[in-house]
C-alpha positions, 0 to 999 in steps of 0.5 A: 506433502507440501503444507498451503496457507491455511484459511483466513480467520473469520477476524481476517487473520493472515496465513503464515506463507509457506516455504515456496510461497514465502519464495515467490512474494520474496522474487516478486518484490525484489523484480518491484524494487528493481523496478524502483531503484532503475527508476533512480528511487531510493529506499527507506523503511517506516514503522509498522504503527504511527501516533494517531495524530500523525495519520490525523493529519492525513484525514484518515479518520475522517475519510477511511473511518470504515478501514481505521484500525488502533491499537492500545496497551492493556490497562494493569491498574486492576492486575493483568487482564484476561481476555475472554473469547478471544478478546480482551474488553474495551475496560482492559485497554488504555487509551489507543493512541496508536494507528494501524496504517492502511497504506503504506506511502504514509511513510514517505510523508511523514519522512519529509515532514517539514522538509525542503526537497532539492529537486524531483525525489523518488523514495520506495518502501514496504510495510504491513498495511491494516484494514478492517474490511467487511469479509475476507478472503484467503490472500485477498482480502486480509486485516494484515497485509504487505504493500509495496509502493514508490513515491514521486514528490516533488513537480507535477510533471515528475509525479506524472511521469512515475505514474505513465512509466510503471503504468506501462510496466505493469501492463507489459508485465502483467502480459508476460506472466499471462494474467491480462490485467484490466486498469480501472478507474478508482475512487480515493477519497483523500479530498474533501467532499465539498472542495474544489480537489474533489470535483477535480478528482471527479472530472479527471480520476486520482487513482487507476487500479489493475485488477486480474479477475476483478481483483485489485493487485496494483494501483497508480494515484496521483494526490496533487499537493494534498500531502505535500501540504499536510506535512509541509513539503517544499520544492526548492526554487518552486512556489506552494507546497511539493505534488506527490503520486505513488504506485502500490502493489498488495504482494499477498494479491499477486502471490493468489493471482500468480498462484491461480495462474500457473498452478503452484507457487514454484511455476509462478516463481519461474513465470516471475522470473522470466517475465522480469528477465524479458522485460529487463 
């Protein structure tokens, strides 16, 4: 008998992946990286946490306050502390001076802090993202989960390229793999309420996401100059501040919803792997 992933906690603790699950989010984001580095992206890898100023300077506080989660190191002046009931009292902890990103793309930011880009840059990567949601669902909904993007920074017109090219990607794959993807308008308020980007964000939506059966698996956004100016970041030969977009893929999501589809993980392997084999 095969063991599933058990349930999520009621803190939304994630499942430990069994054998043929863990083979099937594997295949799903090599197809994703494949994807990336056909498109000319290169990869790096961020950190799991960050300071909290770094995230501070993306207004993550301010605008996701409702997902923020930070973490802390325990207070030892006392002795160790015991935690009770499965948790540890606001009195044990320092002060936390680490955040939990809620996406992963962060990192690309952070990465070209201050920098000058020679040209048009592509950049993927994966991380652990964090959100403190108000239910969980198991695979769908979890505190901890993985998250795959690429990230276009530079010109205007290459951030919307990436956007138009891997939105006809992920329709066409979707299709193959029979799980008729729905591409909704989204709201990701990176912009001030009052500013001039909100009301642009308004009229012409930032950020489109695919859902499959109301479920969220993949998003295109574009943030303009947001981060570029948060973090510096400058086209070469170009005035202002470099434009960036991305495209994010929850892998836990894809792993329910290919499940769901084809009856097992090992099905939904062979469905990836022929999807991505006739789209090649």
């Amino acid at each position: 008998m095969t063991a599933g992933p058990a349930p999520a906690t009621a803190t939304g603790a994630p499942a430990v992946l069994g054998p043929d699950e863990t083979d099937l989010l594997r295949e799903l984001d090599a197809v994703l990286t494949g994807w990336a580095r056909a498109a000319g992206a290169r990869e790096i890898l961020p950190p799991p946490v960050y300071p909290v100023s770094d995230l501070e300077k993306f207004d993550v506080y301010t605008n996701f306050p409702h997902l923020a989660l930070v973490a802390a190191p325990l207070d030892l002046t006392d002795g160790p502390p015991r935690p009770a009931g499965g948790r540890f009292a606001r009195a044990d902890l320092q002060e936390p001076r680490l955040g939990l990103p809620h996406a992963t793309c962060f990192g690309a930011y952070l990465y070209y802090e201050g920098a000058e880009l020679a040209g048009d840059t592509l950049v993927t990567l994966v991380n652990r993202c964090f959100r403190n949601e108000d239910h969980y669902v198991p695979l769908r909904r979890l505190t901890s989960f993985q998250m795959r993007e690429i990230v276009a920074l530079g010109s205007f017109d290459h951030t919307q390229r990436l956007l138009a090219d891997f939105t006809a990607r992920i329709t066409a794959f979707g299709a193959a793999l029979g799980i008729g993807l729905e591409r909704e308008a989204a709201a990701d308020p990176f912009f001030e309420n009052g500013g001039a980007r909100a009301l642009m964000s308004r009229l012409s939506p930032v950020k489109y996401e695919f859902q499959a059966g109301g479920l969220a698996i993949a998003s295109v956004n574009t943030h303009r100059n947001f981060f570029g100016e948060r973090c510096r970041i400058r086209l070469a030969g170009e005035p202002g501040h470099a434009f960036t977009s991305c495209v994010a893929f929850g892998l836990e999501r894809w792993l329910a919803v290919l499940t769901d589809a084809h009856g097992s993980a090992p099905r939904a392997l062979e469905a990836v792997r022929e999807a991505a084999a006739a789209l090649a």
